[in-house]
Structure formats: C-alpha cells, structure tokens
N, C-alpha and C positions, 0 to 999 in steps of 0.2 A: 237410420237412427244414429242421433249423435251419443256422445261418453257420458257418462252420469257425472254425479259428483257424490266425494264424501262427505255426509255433515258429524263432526262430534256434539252431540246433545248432553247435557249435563243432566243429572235425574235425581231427584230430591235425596236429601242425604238426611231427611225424618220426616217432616210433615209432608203427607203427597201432595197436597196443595203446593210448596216450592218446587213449582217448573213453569215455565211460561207458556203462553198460550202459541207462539210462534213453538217450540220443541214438540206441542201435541201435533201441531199441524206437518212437523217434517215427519213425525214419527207413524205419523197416518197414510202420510205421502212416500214412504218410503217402500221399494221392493225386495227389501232385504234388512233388518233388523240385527246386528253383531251384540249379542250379550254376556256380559262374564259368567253372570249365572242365568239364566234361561226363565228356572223357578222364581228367583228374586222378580225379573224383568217381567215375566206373567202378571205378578200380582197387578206392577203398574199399568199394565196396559190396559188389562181389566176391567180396573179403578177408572180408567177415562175411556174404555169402551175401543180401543184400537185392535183393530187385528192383522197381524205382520206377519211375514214370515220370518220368526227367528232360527237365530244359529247361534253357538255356543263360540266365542270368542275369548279365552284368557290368557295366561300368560304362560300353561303348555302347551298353546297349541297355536299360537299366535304367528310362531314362524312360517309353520306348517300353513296355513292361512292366508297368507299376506298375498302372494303371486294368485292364486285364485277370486282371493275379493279385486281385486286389481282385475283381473282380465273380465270381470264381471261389470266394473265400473266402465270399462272402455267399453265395454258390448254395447252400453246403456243405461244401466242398474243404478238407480241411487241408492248406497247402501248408507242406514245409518249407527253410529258406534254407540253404543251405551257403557256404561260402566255398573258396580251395583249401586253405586250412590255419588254423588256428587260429579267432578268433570272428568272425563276419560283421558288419561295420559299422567294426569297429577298422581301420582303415587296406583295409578292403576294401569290394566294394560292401554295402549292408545297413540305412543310417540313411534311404535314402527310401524304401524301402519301408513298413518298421516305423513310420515316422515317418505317410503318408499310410492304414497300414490303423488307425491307432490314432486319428487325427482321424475316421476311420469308425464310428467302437467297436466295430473289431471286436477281440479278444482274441490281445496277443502275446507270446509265452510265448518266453522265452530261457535256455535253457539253461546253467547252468555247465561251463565244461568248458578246453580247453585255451587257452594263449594264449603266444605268445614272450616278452612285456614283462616277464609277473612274475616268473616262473623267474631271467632276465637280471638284473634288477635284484634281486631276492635271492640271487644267486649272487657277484654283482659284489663285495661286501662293504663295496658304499658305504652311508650311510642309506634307508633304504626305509619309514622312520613315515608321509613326508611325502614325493611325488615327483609331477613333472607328466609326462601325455604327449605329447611334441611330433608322432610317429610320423614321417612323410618331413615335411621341408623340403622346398618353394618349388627348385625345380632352376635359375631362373634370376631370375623378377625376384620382388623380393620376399622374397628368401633373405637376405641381410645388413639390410636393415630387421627381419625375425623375429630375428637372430643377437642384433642390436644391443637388441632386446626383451628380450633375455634376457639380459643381462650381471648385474642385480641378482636373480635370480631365485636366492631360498636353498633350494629344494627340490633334492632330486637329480631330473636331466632324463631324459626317454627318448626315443632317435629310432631311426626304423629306415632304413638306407642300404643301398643296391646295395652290393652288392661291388667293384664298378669304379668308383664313386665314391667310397669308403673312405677311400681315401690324401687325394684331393683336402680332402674333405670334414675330416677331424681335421688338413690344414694348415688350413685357417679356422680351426678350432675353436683352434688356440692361438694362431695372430693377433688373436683375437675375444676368450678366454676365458683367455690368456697360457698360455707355457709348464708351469709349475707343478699346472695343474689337475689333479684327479685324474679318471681316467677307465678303465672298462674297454671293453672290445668285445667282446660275445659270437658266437660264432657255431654255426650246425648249433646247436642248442635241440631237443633231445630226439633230434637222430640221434647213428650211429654215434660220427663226429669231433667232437663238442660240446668245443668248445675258448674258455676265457674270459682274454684276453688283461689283464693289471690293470698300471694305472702313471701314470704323468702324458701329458700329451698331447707331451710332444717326445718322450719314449722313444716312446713309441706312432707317431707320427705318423715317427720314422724306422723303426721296427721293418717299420711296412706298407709304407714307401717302398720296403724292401729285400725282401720277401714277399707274394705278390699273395694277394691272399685267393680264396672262392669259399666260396658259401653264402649261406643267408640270415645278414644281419647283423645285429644289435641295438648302441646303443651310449648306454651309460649315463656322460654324465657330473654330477660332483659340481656342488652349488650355489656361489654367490659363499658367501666367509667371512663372515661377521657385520661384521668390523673391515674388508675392503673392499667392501661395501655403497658403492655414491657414486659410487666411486672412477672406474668407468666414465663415468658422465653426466657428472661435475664436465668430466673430461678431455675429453670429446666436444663438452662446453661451450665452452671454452677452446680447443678448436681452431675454432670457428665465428666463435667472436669474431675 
C-alpha cells in the first residue's frame, strides 16, 4: 500500500448547504477525519449522512499530533482536516500540519470552498483588487505596535474580532486610523441574520457603543489615502523627538 494524502476541506461557515459536493465526497472517502471540535463536526456530517472516524484536532494539541497523523498518512491513510467553519489553517488550526506533511512529500490537496473574509470584504463595497489579511490581532501585547504597522498600509485590511471585543476594538481603530476612515463590519456570513454594518469608524464605533453585537464578526477596514501616506510616521516622529 502506497502513502495517503492530506486534504484540507473547508466547512460552511453558516448555511450547511456552503460546501461542495467534491468536500462531501473526500469527507466520505476519507479514513481518518481531524476536527477542532468533534461536537461541531458531528452535526455536519450527519447533516450529509457521512460516517468517519473522527479525532479531535486543535490547536492544544496539534503539536502533539502532527508526527502521528504523518506516520499515519505514509502507512496509507487519507486523513482529512476540518476546521469548525470555514478553511483550516486561515485563523484556525491547519498551517502545521500541512506545513510538516509537505516537508515529507507527502501530497496536500486543499480544497476550495468556503471562507468568511471574502464574502465580507466583497460585500463591504470598499476596494477588494488589492486587500491584506490581518485575521485576529495580538489581544494584549503587541497589538498597538501591529496597529501602528498599519497606519500606511493602502490596501483595504481584514480582521476578524470577538464580538465582545467589537466596541473596544473599532475605538482603537479610530484613535489609530482617525475618525474619518471608512469601514464596515460584517457579521453572521452566510447565516440567517448576515448583517453588514458600512460607514466611518466614529459612526460605527458609537453605533456598537450603543448595540452589543453577537456572532461571528469580520471587519473590513479601508487603506490610508494616497495624499495621507507619511502622515502617520512623520507625526509619530515628532512626538519622539
């Protein structure tokens, strides 16, 4: 018997209907199912009738992990990654894996399929030719050195925030990135309540002051302008001095 391979399958990130018909087909054909949550990943498989052998895959235990799904895949095993929603490795557990079976040779096959960032950010109606993904920020240190990273940054940005850090989080964003900026925040990305909130960061940032959110959140803001490119550093400058 030859080496398996690993597939990352992306899994809907609201409506179960977003997964493709080829993901049902690996996830059926697969001998081995990697899940962040176990619970979450049941429901769907359920939902389409598949039955795997799962294993619990996150990102305590991932280390621990790695060299065993690996010796598994060379045995033969095709193992496939899940995440709870959308692609595995984007802001979930997924890049050491794929990273240490691929320094193996053995063959990792990823899937197209759903994800929250792109929807958000083509929904938002900001530019989307050209956009960086930040995903979560730094919660404590480290968080205003990245902010301050990104003051000249003319692409349109993407981050993904807790709900309960919402509010806090878009007041930085216009102390960092000034009142004016243009930004949306999307939220719920393919469920029921998908609601994409569009304006500057002071409307915004008092809108959520007065509105608690809940859901997953996405939040796209707009790049520095052209004519304030500088404007940041010079200032940052000038106060050091």
């Amino acid at each position: 018997m030859g080496q398996g391979k690993l597939y990352i399958v992306p899994t809907p990130v609201g409506n179960l209907q977003d997964i493709t018909f080829r993901a049902i087909e690996v996830l059926k054909g697969a001998d081995i199912i990697l899940a962040e949550d176990t619970r979450t990943t049941s429901v769907l498989l359920q939902h389409y009738g598949i039955k795997g052998r799962l294993l619990s895959h996150h990102k305590f235990n991932e280390h621990q992990n790695v060299e065993l799904i690996r010796e598994r895949i060379l045995s033969g095993a095709d193992v496939a990654l899940v995440s709870d929603a959308g692609t595995p490795g984007i802001s979930d557990p997924g890049f050491l894996l794929a990273r240490e079976c691929a320094a193996r040779g053995i063959e990792v096959q990823t899937l197209p399929g759903a994800t929250a960032c792109i929807p958000a950010i083509v929904s938002s109606g900001l530019p989307c030719d050209r956009f960086c993904f930040e995903g979560f920020l730094p919660q404590k240190k480290g968080r205003q050195t990245r902010l301050e990273a990104l003051k000249d940054e003319a692409r349109t940005m993407i981050f993904y925030e807790s709900p309960y850090r919402l509010a806090a989080t878009l007041e930085q964003f216009r102390q960092v990135f000034g009142p004016d900026r243009e930004c949306c925040v999307s939220r719920e990305i393919s469920k029921l309540h998908e609601t994409h909130h569009r304006g500057n960061l002071n409307d915004l940032t008092e809108y959520f002051n007065e509105h608690e959110a809940k859901g997953e959140i996405v939040i796209i803001l707009a790049g520095t302008p052209k004519q304030k490119r500088g404007e940041h550093t010079n200032k940052y400058k000038k106060e050091q001095e």
